[in-house]
C-alpha positions as CSV (number, residue, x, y, z in Angstrom):
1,X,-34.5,159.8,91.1
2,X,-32.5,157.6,93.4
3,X,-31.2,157.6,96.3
4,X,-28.1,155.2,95.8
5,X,-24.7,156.7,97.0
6,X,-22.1,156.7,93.8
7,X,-18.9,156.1,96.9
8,X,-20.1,153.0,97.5
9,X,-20.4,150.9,94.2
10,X,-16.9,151.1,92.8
11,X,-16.5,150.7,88.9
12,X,-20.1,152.0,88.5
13,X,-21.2,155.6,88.0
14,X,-24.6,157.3,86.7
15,X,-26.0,160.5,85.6
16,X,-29.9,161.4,85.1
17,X,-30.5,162.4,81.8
18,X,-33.9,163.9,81.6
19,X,-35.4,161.0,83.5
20,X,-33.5,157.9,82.2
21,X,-30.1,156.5,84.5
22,X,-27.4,156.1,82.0
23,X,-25.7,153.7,84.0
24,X,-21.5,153.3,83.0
25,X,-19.4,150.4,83.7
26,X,-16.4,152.1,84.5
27,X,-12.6,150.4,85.0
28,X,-9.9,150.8,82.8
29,X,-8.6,149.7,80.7
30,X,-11.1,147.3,79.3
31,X,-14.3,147.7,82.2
32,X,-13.2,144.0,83.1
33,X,-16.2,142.3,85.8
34,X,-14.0,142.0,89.0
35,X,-15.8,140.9,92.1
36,X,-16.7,144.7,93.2
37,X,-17.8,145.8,90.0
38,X,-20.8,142.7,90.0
39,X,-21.3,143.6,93.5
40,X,-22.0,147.5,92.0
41,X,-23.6,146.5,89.5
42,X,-26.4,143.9,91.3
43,X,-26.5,146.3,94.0
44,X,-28.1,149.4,92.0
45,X,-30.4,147.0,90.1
46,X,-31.7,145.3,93.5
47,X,-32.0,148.7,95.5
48,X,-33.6,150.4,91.8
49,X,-36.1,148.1,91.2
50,X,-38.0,148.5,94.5
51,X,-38.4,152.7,94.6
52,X,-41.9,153.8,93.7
53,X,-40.7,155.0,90.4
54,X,-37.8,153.3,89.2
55,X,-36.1,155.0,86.3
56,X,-35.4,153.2,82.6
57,X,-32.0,152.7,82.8
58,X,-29.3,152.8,79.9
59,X,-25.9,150.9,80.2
60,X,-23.2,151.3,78.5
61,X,-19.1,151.0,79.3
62,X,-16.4,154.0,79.5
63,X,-14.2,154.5,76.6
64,X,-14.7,154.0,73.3
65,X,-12.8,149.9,72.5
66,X,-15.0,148.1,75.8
67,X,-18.7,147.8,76.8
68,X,-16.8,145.2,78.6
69,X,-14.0,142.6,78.3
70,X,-16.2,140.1,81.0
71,X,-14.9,138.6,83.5
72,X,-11.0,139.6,85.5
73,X,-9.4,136.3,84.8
74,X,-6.7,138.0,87.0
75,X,-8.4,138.2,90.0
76,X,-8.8,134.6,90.3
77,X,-4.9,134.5,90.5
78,X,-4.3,132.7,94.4
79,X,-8.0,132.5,94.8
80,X,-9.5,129.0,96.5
81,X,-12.4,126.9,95.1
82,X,-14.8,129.1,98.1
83,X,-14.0,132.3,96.5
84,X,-15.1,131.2,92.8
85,X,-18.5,129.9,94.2
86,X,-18.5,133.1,95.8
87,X,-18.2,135.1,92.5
88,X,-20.6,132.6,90.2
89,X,-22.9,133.5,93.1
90,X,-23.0,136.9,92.5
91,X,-22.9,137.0,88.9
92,X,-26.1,135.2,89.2
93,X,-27.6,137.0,91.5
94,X,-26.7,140.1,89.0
95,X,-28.2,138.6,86.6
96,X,-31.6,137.5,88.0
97,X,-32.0,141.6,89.5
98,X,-31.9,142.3,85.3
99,X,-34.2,139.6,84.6
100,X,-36.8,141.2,87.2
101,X,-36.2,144.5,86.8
102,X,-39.3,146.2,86.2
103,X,-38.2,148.9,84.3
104,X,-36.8,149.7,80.4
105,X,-33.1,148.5,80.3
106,X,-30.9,149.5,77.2
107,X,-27.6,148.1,76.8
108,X,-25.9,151.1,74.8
109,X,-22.4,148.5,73.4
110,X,-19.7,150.7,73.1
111,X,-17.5,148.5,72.1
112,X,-16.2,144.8,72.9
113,X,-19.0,143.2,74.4
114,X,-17.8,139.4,75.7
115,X,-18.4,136.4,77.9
116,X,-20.1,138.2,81.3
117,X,-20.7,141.2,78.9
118,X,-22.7,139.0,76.5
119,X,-24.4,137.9,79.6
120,X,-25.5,141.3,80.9
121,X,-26.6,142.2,77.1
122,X,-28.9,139.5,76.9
123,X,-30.8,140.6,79.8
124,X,-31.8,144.0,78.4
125,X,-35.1,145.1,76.3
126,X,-32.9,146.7,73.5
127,X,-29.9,146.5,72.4
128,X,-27.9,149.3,70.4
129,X,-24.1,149.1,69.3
130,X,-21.5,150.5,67.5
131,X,-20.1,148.6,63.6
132,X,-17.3,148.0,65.2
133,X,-18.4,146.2,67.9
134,X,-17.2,142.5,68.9
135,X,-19.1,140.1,70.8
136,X,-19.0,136.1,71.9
137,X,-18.2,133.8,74.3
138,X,-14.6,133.2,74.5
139,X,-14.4,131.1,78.0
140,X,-13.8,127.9,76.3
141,X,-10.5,128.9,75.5
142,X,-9.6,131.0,78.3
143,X,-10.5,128.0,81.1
144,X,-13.5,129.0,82.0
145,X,-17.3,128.6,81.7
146,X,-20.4,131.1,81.2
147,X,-23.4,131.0,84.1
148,X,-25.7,128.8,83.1
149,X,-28.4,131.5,83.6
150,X,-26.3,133.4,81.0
151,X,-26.1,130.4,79.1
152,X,-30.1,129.5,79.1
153,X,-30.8,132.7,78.1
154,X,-29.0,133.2,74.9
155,X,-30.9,129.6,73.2
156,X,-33.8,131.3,74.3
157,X,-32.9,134.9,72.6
158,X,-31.1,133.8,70.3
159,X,-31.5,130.0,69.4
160,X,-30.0,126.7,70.4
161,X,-27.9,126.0,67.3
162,X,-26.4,129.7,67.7
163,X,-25.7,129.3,70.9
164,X,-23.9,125.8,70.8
165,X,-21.5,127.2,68.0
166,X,-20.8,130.4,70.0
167,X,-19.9,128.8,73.2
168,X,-18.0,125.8,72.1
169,X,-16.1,127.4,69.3
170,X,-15.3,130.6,71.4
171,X,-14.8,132.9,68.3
172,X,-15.8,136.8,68.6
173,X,-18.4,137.7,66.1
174,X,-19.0,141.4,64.4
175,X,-21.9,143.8,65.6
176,X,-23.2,143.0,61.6
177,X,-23.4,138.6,62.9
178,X,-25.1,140.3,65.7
179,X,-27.9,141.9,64.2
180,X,-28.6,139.1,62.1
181,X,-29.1,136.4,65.0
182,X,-31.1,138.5,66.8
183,X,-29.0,140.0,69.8
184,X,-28.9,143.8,68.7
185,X,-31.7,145.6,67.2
186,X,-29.8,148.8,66.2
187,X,-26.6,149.8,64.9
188,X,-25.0,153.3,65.7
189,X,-22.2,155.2,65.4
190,X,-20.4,156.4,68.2
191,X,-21.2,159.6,68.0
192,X,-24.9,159.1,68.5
193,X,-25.1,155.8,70.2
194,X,-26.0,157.3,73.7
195,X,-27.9,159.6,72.5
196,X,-30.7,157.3,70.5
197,X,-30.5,154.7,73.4
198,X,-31.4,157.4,75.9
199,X,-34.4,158.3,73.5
200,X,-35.3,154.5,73.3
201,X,-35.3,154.4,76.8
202,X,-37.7,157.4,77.5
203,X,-40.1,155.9,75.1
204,X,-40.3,152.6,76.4
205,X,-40.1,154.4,80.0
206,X,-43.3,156.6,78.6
207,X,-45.5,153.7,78.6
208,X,-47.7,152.8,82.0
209,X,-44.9,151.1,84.3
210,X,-47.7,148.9,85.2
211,X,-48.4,147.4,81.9
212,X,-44.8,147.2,81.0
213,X,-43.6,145.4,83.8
214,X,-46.2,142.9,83.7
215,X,-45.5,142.3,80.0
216,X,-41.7,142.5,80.9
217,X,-42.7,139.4,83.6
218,X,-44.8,137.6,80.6
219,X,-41.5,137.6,78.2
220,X,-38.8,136.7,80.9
221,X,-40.6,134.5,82.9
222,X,-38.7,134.5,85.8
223,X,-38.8,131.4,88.0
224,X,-37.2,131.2,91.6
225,X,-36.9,127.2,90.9
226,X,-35.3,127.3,87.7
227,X,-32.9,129.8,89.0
228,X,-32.0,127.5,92.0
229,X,-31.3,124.7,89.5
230,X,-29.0,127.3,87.2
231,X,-27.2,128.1,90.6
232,X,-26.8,124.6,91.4
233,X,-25.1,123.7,87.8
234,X,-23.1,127.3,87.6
235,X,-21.2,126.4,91.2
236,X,-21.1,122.7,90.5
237,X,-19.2,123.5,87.0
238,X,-17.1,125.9,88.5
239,X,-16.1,123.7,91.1
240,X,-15.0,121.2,88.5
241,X,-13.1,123.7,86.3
242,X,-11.7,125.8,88.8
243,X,-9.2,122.4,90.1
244,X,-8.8,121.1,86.4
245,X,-5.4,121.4,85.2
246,X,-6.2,122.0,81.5
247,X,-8.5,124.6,82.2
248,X,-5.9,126.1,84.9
249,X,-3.5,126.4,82.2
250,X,-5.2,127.9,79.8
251,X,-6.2,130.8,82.3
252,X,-2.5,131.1,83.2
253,X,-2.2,131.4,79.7
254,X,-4.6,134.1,78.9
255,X,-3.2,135.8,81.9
256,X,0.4,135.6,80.2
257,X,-1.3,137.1,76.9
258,X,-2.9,139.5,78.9
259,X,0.0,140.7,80.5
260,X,2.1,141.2,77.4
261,X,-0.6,143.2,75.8
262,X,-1.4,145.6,78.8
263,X,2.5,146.4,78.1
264,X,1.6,148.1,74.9
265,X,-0.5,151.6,74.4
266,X,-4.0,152.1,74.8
267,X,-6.2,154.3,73.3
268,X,-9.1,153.8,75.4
């Protein structure tokens, strides 16, 4: 099915199942996006997408509490304005491999599903989650900004007005809100959400993978010059937040949260 060595993406693993790649973000506690995991993550969609046959893929996050907490505010602890360009460059090059990938891709939400998480979501076919679910776009308040890819998608999913109260308010929102803007097609309980995204997946992978990539193209219209431009305004805004002092201390202070509540039990 694909040739892709599991050593060398870290955070990532994947298991055929009958045909469809369910595809696991996997890095506890919370499946936070740290520089490898993009890196795993862009690498298996770029190096999928090209094989004669690509697989439908299904992703989901380990545990049962995170599809994924986004992006390791942590790691950007004693990091340099050439290593955050460095990361937004990646991110978006993660998420333009979703936007062309050829192939059915199911998000299977687990779980908490916010800021790069709500990116990654946007960029699948279908969407299936769990009631208890919790998604948005918290980086307002935690000193930091979506990609603008990420961003440009979600007013086209899921509407401007949606979008504008999402990211400037910053609030979490239920897997019910969810449904009813648009962004998930399916609820599930945990107990069967893997197993009816995997048979959404085969379905949609059942039709001619000529037809559906080319209606897949239609829908996203992906554009090379458009991307450029969402590159250009991701790194120029990170540039910009990444030296502002408000913005640095409310990272420091999500950090400080962070910290205090990694000190208490998990049940992930």
């Amino acid at each position: 099915m694909t040739d892709i060595a599991n050593a060398a993406l870290p955070g990532l693993t994947w298991a055929d199942h009958s045909g469809v790649l369910v595809v696991t973000m996997d890095r506890p506690p919370a499946n936070a996006l740290n520089h490898s995991l993009v890196a795993s993550l862009r690498t298996f969609f770029a190096e999928l997408a090209p094989q004669a046959a690509p697989a439908p893929v299904v992703l989901t996050g380990a545990g049962a509490r995170f599809f994924t907490a986004g992006g390791d505010i942590k790691e950007l602890e004693g990091t340099g304005p050439a290593e955050i360009e460095g990361r937004m460059r990646d991110f978006h090059a993660l998420l333009v491999a979703l936007d062309r990938f050829p192939r059915p891709l199911v998000a299977a939400v687990n779980g908490h599903c916010v800021g790069g998480g709500m990116e990654l979501v946007l960029f699948a076919d279908t969407v299936f989650a769990t009631p208890n679910a919790k998604f948005g776009f918290p980086e307002i308040n935690h000193g930091l900004l979506p990609a603008d890819k990420g961003i440009q998608r979600a007013e086209r999913i899921i509407g401007a007005r949606a979008v504008r109260s999402m990211v400037l308010s910053g609030d979490l929102f239920s897997a019910e809100q969810a449904v009813r803007i648009g962004l998930v097609e399916h609820l599930e309980e945990p107990d069967t959400l893997l197993g009816s995204a995997i048979v959404a997946a085969r379905t949609a992978g059942a039709k001619a993978p000529v037809l559906y990539g080319a209606l897949k193209r239609s829908v996203n219209d992906p554009d090379d010059a458009r991307d450029e431009r969402s590159l250009a305004d991701t790194i120029a805004a990170a540039n910009a937040y990444f030296v502002d002092p408000v913005a640095a201390g409310l990272r420091a202070g999500w950090n400080r949260d962070k910290v205090s509540t990694s000190r208490q039990p998990t049940d992930r």
